[in-house]
C-alpha positions as CSV (number, residue, x, y, z in Angstrom):
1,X,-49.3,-21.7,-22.4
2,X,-48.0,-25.0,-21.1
3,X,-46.3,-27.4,-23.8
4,X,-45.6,-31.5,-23.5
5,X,-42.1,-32.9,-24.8
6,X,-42.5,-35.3,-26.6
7,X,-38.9,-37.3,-27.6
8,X,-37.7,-40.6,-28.3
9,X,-37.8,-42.7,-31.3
10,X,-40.1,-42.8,-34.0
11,X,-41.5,-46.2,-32.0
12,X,-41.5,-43.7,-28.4
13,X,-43.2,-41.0,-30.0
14,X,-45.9,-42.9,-31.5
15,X,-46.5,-44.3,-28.3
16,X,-46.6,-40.5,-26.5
17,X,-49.2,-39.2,-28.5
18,X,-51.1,-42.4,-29.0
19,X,-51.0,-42.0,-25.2
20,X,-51.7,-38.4,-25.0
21,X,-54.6,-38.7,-27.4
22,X,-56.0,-41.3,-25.1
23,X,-56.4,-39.3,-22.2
24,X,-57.8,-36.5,-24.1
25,X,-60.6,-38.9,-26.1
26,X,-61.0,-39.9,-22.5
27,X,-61.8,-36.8,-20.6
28,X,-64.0,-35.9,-23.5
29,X,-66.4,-38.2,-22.7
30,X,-66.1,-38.5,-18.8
31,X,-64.8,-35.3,-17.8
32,X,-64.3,-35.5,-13.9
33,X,-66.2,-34.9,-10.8
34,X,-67.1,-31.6,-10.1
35,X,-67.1,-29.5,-6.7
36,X,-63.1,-30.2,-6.7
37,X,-60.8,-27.8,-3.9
38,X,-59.3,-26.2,-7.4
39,X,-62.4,-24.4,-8.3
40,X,-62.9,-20.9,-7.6
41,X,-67.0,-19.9,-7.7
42,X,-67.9,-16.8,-7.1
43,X,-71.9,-16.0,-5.1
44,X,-73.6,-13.3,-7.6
45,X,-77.0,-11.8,-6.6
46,X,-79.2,-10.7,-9.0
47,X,-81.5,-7.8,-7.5
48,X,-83.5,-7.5,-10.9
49,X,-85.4,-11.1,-10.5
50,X,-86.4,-9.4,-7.0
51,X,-85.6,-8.2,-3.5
52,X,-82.2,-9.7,-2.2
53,X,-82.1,-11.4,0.9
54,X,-79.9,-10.0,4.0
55,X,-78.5,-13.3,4.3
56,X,-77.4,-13.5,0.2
57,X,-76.3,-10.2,0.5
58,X,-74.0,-10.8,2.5
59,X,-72.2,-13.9,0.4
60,X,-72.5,-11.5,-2.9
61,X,-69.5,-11.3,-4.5
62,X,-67.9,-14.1,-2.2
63,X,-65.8,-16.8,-3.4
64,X,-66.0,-20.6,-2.8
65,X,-64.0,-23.7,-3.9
66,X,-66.0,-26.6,-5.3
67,X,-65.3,-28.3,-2.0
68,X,-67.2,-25.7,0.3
69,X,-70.4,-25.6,-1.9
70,X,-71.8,-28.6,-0.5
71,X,-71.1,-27.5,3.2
72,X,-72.6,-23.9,2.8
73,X,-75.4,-24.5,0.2
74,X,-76.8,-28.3,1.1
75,X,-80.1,-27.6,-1.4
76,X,-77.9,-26.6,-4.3
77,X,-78.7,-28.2,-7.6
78,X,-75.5,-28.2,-10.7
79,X,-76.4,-29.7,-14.4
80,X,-73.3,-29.7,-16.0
81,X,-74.7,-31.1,-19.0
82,X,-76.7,-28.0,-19.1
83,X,-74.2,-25.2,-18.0
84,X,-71.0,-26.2,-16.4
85,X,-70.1,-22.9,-15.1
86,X,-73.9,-22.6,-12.9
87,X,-74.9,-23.5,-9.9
88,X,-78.1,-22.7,-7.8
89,X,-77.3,-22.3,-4.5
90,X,-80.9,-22.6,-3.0
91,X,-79.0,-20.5,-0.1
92,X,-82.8,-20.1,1.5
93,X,-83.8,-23.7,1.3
94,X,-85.8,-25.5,3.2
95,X,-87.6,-23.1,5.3
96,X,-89.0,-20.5,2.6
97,X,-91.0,-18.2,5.0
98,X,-88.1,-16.4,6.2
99,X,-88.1,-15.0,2.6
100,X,-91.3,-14.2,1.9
101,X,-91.7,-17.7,0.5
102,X,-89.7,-16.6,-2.7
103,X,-86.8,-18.6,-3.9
104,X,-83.2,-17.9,-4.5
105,X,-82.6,-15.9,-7.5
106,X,-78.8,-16.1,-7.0
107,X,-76.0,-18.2,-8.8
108,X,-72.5,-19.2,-8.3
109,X,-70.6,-19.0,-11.4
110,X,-67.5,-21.2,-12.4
111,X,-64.9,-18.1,-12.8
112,X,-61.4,-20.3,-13.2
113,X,-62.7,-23.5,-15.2
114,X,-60.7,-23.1,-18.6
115,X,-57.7,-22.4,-16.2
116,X,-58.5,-25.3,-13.9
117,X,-59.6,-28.2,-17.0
118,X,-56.7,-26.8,-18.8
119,X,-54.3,-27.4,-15.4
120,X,-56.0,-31.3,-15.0
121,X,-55.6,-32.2,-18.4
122,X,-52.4,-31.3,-18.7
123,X,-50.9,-33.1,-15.4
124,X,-52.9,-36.3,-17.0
125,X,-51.1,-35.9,-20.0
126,X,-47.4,-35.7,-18.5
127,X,-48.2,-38.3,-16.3
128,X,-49.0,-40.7,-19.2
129,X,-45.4,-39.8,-21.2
């Protein structure tokens, strides 16, 4: 659990969480670029949708920060208005007839988010008092 100090006069304090409240009303609405180095996704295959691949067998189970999915999945595709914690790698785009012209059925899933939102939040926070 982290905790803000908030001190002062009655004037100060009013200011602090008028402040405070500010940032979080605005990360509400904008929340911030995704694919950042403090994520932590982790490649999960899913063998009942249909034969895994030798090539996403071997990144099952591996994790990525937000900053290498671009590199090592070019054709992914992320909706966070959909489901924040998804992404499709598309790990056998473009060329589809090495795999039997069937498309990924893998994901990367989000496994630190409420760790890492809570973490950026709170350092916007401080930095506003």
């Amino acid at each position: 659990m982290t905790y803000l100090l908030i001190q002062g006069s009655l004037e100060e304090i009013q200011r602090q969480v008028l402040a405070v409240a500010a940032v979080v009303d605005n990360r509400k609405s904008t929340g911030w670029p995704a694919l950042q180095a403090d994520e932590m996704w982790r490649y999960i295959v899913h063998p009942e949708l249909g034969t895994v691949c030798p090539k996403c067998s071997t990144y099952s189970g591996q994790e990525f920060n937000g900053k290498q999915i671009p590199i090592e999945f070019p054709y992914y595709t992320y909706n966070p208005s959909t489901n924040i914690h998804l992404i499709r790698p598309r790990t056998h785009q473009p060329d589809l007839s090495q795999y039997f012209y069937e498309e990924c059925h893998c994901d990367l899933i989000w496994e630190n988010a409420a760790r890492v939102l809570e973490k950026r939040l709170h350092g916007e926070k401080e930095a506003v008092l």
